[in-house]
Every structure is written in structure tokens, then in C-alpha cells.
N, C-alpha and C positions, 0 to 999 in steps of 0.2 A: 347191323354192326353197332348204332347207339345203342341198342334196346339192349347188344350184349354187355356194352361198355357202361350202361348205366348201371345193369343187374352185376357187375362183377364191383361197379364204385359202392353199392349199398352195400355189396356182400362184405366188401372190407372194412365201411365203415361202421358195421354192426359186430364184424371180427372183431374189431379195435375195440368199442364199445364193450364186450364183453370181456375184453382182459384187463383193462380201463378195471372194472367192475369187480374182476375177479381178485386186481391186486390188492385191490382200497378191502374190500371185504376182510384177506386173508391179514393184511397189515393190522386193522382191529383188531382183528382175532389173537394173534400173537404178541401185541398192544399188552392186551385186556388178560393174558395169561398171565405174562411179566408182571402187571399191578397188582394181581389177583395172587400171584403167589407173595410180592411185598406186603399187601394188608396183611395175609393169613398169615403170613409169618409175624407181623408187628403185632397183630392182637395173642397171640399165644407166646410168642418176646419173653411178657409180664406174668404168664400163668406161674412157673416157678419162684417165683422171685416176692409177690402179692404176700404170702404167709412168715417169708423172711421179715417184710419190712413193718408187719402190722407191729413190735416190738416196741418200733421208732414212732410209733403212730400213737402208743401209752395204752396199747394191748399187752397187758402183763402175763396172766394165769396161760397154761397149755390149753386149756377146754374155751376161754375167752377164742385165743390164735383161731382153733378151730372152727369156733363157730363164727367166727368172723372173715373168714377164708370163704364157707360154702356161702355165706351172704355176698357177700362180692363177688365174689365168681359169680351167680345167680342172675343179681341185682339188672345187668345189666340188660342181659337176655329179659327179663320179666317184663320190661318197661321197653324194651322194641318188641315185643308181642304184640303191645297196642298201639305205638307208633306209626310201626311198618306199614299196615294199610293206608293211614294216612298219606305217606311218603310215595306210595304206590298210585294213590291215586292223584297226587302232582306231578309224578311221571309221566302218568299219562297225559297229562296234561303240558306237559313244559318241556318232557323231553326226558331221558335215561340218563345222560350226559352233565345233563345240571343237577342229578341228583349224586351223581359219584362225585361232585366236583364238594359238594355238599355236605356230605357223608367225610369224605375225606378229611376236610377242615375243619370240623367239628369233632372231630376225632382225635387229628394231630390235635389240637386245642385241648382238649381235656386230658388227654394222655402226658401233655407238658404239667398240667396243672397237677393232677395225681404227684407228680414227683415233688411237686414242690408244698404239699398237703401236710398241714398242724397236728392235725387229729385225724380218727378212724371217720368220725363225722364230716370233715370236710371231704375225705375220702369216699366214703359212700356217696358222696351228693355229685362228686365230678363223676364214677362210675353210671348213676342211674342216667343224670344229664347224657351223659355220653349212649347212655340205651335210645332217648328222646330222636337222638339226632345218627341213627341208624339207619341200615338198609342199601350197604355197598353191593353186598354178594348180590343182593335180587335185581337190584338196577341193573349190575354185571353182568348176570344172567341175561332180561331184558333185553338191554341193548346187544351182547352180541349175535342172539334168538332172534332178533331185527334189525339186521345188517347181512348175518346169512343166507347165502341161497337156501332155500329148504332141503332142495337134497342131501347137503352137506350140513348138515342143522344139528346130526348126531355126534360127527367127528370134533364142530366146534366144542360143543356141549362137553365130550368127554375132554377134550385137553383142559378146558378151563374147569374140570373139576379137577385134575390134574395136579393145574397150580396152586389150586385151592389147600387139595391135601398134603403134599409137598412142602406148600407153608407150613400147613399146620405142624408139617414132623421136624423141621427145620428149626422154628421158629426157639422150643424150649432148649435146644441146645445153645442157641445162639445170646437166648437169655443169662443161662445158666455160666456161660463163658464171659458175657460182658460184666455180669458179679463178681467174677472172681481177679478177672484184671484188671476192674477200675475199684475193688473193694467197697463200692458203693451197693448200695437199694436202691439207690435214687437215680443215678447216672443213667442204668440202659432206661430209663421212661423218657428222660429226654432224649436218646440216642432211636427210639423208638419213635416219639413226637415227629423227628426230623427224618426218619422212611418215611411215615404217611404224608408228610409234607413232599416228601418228593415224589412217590405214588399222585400227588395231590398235580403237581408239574405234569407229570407224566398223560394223563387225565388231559391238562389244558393243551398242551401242544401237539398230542400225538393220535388222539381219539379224534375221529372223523363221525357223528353220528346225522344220518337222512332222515331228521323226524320230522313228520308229518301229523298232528296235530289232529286223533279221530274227532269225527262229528260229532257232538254233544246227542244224548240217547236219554229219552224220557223215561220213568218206569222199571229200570234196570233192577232186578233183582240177583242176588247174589247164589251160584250152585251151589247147596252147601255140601254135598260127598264130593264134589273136586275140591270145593276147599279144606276137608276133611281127608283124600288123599294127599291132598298137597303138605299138609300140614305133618300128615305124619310121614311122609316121604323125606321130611328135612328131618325131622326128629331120629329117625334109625340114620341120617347121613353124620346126622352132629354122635351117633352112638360109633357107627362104623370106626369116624375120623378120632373118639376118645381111646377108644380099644386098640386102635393099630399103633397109638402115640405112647 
């Protein structure tokens, strides 16, 4: 009768353990969509609106606007291409959590400053700054890729690219509407600064992350066709989400 009474006390309390587990995982998980759709919508916000305002910026000529459009748009991405690994490899080190927390605020921070920009030059300089201090989506990724059970690793994955793209289609309406009722170019970057500020909240209070701090590894060599899949695996994602938008 103990031997029953103890195996029926472990059976419940590994039951418990594992719903315990199940809830905190999925809470993440729909966490990290919700932010995940706020970034992507706040960085695509400004895509519309970028070419309106370079005008004000003492971009005069139509061919200048243009080619000062695709550099900005560009600028940004160029300059977390080399970042990101870095950023990646403090993750691994400090944790996914401290780098969205990171990402975020550095973000909202430049995205204020943009609005309040002299010239096309101090404008470039807040965009590329703002490439420096990249690397939301991967953390994103990341951490909710380790918080998941693995079984369920695929379903996480799909919702948060979900919100990802969602944002992204979302985001230039939302732009495109804040120009037109506040009559500003400058307004929705601050209306935009203060989502990722609150993505940035959202982040502090409500993300639960279990990191664990891998063993330091001598000799580490890098795969270069995974990171060569990988690479262009995001590249056709960023093509997918341009064309659908």
C-alpha cells in the first residue's frame, strides 16, 4: 500500500511538473508572437513614409529621393550582416532574453532619433547605428527554439513566423495612415519609437527564459553550407515577405 501510495505521489507530482512546464513554455511562445508581430510591424511602420520625408531632410532632385531611398532602406540590413554574429555569439553567452531586451532599446532609440534628424546625413548615421545594434528576429527565434519542447518546435516556429509576416503586411498600412492624420513625416517615428519601447516592456515582464550558460568549447570551427543554407534560407524569407507586401 506505501509502495502504491508513493508511485501514485510521484505520478502526480511529475503530472503537475509537466503542465507546470507546458503552460510557462506556451505562455513564451504567444509572448514572443505578440512582440514579434509589434517589431515587424514597427520596422515596416517607416518603409512608406522614408522616401516622403527625405524632401525635409534637403533631398531635393527626384533621382537624388531615389537613390537615397534604396540606400536607407539597404544601409541598415548591410551593417547587421556583420553585427549579427557577433550579437549571436553573446547570446550565447548571456542569454536570448538580454539580447531582445537589447535589440529593442536600441532600436526604439534610433527610430526616435531618425524623426528628429537635420539632414539625410544624420539620417543615414541613426539608420546604419541602428543595423549595429540588431538581431531581434534571431534571438526570437533562439530563445523560443529553447524553451520548446522539441516535439512541438515546428508549431512554435510556424506561429512566430506568423507574426513575423503579419507585421510585416500590417505595418505600411499603419504607416501610411499615421501620415495622413497627423500630416507629419516625423510623427509616426516617434509613434513607432514608443511600440518598440513597449515591445521593449513586454520583453521585461512577461518573457520567462531557462538559460543555461553552454560550456566554453576550444577549437570551434564554423559549418560553412549550414551557414550558407541558413543564410539563404532568410534571404528568399525577407523575398517571400517583400512580394506578399
Amino acid at each position: 500500500m506505501r509502495e502504491e501510495q508513493s508511485r501514485a505521489i510521484r505520478k502526480s507530482a511529475a503530472a503537475a511538473a509537466d503542465n507546470a512546464a507546458a503552460v510557462q513554455w506556451q505562455r513564451t511562445l504567444w509572448v514572443m508572437v505578440g512582440i514579434q508581430f509589434i517589431m515587424t510591424g514597427a520596422f515596416s511602420v517607416l518603409s512608406p513614409i522614408m522616401p516622403l520625408l527625405l524632401p525635409e531632410l534637403g533631398v531635393e532632385t527626384a533621382s537624388a529621393v531615389d537613390l537615397w531611398a534604396g540606400i536607407l532602406n539597404g544601409v541598415t540590413s548591410f551593417v547587421a550582416a556583420f553585427a549579427s554574429p557577433v550579437w549571436g555569439r553573446v547570446a550565447d553567452r548571456r542569454g536570448r532574453k538580454l539580447m531582445l531586451l537589447r535589440s529593442s532599446l536600441a532600436i526604439g532609440v534610433f527610430t526616435a532619433l531618425m524623426g528628429v534628424a537635420a539632414n539625410v546625413w544624420q539620417f543615414f548615421a541613426f539608420r546604419a547605428l541602428m543595423g549595429v545594434f540588431a538581431g531581434f528576429s534571431s534571438a526570437a527565434i533562439a530563445l523560443v527554439a529553447s524553451q520548446v519542447p522539441e516535439g512541438r518546435l515546428g508549431y512554435a516556429l510556424g506561429w512566430l513566423s506568423t507574426g513575423q509576416l503579419v507585421g510585416s503586411l500590417v505595418g505600411p498600412l499603419i504607416g501610411g495612415a499615421l501620415a495622413d492624420m497627423t500630416g507629419s513625416y516625423r510623427i509616426p517615428f516617434y509613434c513607432t519609437s514608443a511600440t518598440i519601447l513597449l515591445s521593449l516592456a513586454l520583453v521585461w515582464y512577461a518573457v520567462d527564459e531557462r538559460f543555461v550558460a553552454p560550456p566554453k568549447m576550444r577549437g570551434t570551427t564554423v559549418n560553412v553550407p549550414s551557414f550558407c543554407t541558413f543564410a539563404c534560407t532568410r534571404s528568399l524569407m525577407k523575398r517571400a515577405s517583400r512580394s506578399s507586401s
